[in-house]
Each structure stands twice: as structure tokens, then as C-alpha cells.
N, C-alpha and C positions, 0 to 999 in steps of 0.2 A: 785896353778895352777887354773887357770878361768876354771867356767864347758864350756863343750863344746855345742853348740847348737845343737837341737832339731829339726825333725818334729811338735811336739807340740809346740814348741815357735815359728815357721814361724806360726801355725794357730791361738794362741792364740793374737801375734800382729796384724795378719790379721784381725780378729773378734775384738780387739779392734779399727783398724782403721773403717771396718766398722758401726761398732757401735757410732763412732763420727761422724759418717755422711761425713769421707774423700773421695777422690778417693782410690781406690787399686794400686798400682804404686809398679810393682816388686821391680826397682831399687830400688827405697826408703824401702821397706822390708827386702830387702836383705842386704842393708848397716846397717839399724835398727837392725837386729838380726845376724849381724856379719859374712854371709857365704856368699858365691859366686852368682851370678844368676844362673849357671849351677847348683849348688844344691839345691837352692831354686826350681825352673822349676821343677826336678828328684824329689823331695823330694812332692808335690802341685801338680803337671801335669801341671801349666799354671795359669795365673792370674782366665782363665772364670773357671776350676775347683776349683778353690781355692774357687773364689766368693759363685759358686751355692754349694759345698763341707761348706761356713761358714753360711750360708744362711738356708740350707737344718739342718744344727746341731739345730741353732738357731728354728727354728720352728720344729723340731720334740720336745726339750722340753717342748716348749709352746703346742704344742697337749698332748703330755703325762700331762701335770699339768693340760690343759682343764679338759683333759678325766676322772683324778684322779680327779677334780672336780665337774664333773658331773654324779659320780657315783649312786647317790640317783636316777637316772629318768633310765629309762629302752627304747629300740627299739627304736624307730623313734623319741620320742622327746630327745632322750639322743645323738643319733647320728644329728638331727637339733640340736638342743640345742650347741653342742662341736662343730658343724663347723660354727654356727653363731658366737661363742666367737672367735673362728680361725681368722675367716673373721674380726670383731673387733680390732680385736690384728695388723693382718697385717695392716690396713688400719690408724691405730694410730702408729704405729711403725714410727719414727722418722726417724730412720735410711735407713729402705726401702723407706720409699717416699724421701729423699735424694737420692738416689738410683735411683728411678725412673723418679726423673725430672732430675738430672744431668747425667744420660745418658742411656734414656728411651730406645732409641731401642737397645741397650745391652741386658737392663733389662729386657725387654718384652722377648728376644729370650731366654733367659736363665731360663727365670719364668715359659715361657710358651710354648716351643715347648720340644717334645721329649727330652728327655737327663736328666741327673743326678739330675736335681732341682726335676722335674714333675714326672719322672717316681717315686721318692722314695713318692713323695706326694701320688701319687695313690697309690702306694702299703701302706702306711699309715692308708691313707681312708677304702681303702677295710679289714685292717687288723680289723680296728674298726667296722667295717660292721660286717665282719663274727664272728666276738669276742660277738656281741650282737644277732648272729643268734644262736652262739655256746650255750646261754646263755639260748635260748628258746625265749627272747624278741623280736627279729626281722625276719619277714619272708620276704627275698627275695622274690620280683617279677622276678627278670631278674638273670643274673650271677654277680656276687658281683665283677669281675673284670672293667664289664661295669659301672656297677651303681658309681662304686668308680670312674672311668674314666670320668664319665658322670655327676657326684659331682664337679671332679676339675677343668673340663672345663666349668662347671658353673661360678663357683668364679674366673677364671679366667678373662669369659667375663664381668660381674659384676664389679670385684674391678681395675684388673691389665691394661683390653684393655679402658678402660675409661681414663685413664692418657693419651693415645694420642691424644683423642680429648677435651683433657683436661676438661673433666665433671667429678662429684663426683661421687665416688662409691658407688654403689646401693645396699649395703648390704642387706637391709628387702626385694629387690625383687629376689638377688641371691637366699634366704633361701626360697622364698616362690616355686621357682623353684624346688632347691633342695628337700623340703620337696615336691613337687611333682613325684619327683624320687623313693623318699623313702616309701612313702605309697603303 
């Protein structure tokens, strides 16, 4: 008897399609992993949750492996330091900038307004903020939900709203922004 399909196998081919740089195409997932669209939908919420749901897994690893990376630097250059490698990562990331030129204004709404992508980034951010204040290294200026808020819509304007007007992302002057927030 065949196993039967999965929640994790609709996200794991999802996250492989993304990751070759395809479009997301329910139908072709759904015939790819053997269930219905009505279960695929139920199972996902929808192509855009699915997206910012593979999207959002993929880069909290990458901050986790920064963060465990830069664990030797302490306050404000540990916390610059791990969101310039962040910024780094996205902006070489293959797959997102696939992503972003083939179907930019998706992407931008999904990256970058309210909702499931941004809201876990900021909670992210600020977890690493207060992690490094918990620590005695870092003292808040401001409330660590803004600073964190006010981080991601840095690197927003920086890497993600620059792909519409099709100029390069300005990483060294997000961070030098950022590191302005943080001090």
C-alpha cells in the first residue's frame, strides 16, 4: 500500500519548487504530491500562505545559523553584525531574487506589508534584540518591538523596495541605518 500524502510533503515540494527558482502553481503541486486542490488549499491556506509560510521557514534557519554564528560578538555589533549577514544572504539568495523579478509585486506585498512573512521577521528581530538585552549586552534605547519593527523596515527599504526601481540593494547603508537604531 503507497504512504499516503502529507501536509509536509505539499511544503517540502513547495520549498523545492521554490528553491529552483519555479513559479508556485497550486495545480501542478497538487498533481505533483497526489491530493486534490481542495486539500492542498485546507491543508497550505492558499498559494500566498504557502509562499510567505516557505519563505519565512527558509530564513528563520538562516537567522538561527547567523545568530549561532555570531555568537562570539556581544549588543549592538552581534545584533549589526547578524542582520548584515541576513541582509547578505537574502540579497544573494537565488531563489528570492527569482522571486522578485518574476513576480515583483506579489513579492514585495508578501515580504513587505503586514502579514505572516514580516510580522514573524519582526518578532524575530526583536526576540534577538531582547535575547542580547537579557544578556546584559545590549540596552535598549526605545521598546524592542519598535526597534525590531524599525530594523525590518529598514532592510526592507534597502534590499526588497529597490527591485522596483530596479537599482541594487544598498546593504552597507541599510546596516549603517540600522546600526543607527541600535546604538
Amino acid at each position: 500500500m503507497a504512504r499516503r500524502p502529507t501536509p509536509a510533503d505539499a511544503y517540502d515540494a513547495a520549498t523545492r519548487t521554490y528553491l529552483a527558482g519555479r513559479r508556485l502553481d497550486m495545480r501542478e503541486l497538487a498533481a505533483e504530491i497526489e491530493v486534490s486542490r481542495n486539500t492542498l488549499y485546507r491543508w497550505t491556506g492558499g498559494r500566498e500562505q504557502l509562499l510567505q509560510d516557505v519563505i519565512w521557514s527558509l530564513s528563520d534557519a538562516t537567522i538561527d545559523r547567523i545568530w549561532a554564528e555570531t555568537s562570539r560578538r556581544r549588543g549592538t555589533s552581534r545584533l549589526v553584525e547578524a542582520l548584515r549577514r541576513y541582509l547578505v544572504t537574502i540579497v544573494e539568495s537565488r531563489a528570492l531574487q527569482e522571486f522578485l523579478r518574476n513576480e515583483t509585486y506579489v513579492a514585495l506585498r508578501l515580504l513587505t506589508s503586514h502579514g505572516s512573512f514580516q510580522d514573524r521577521l519582526v518578532a524575530k528581530v526583536r526576540q534577538l534584540v531582547d535575547e542580547e538585552a537579557a544578556r546584559g549586552a545590549f540596552t535598549p534605547r526605545a521598546d524592542t518591538e519598535l526597534l525590531a519593527y524599525a530594523a525590518v523596515r529598514t532592510m526592507e527599504g534597502f534590499v526588497y523596495n529597490d527591485t522596483v526601481v530596479r537599482s541594487e540593494p544598498e546593504v552597507d547603508q541599510a546596516v549603517k541605518v540600522i546600526r543607527l537604531l541600535l546604538e
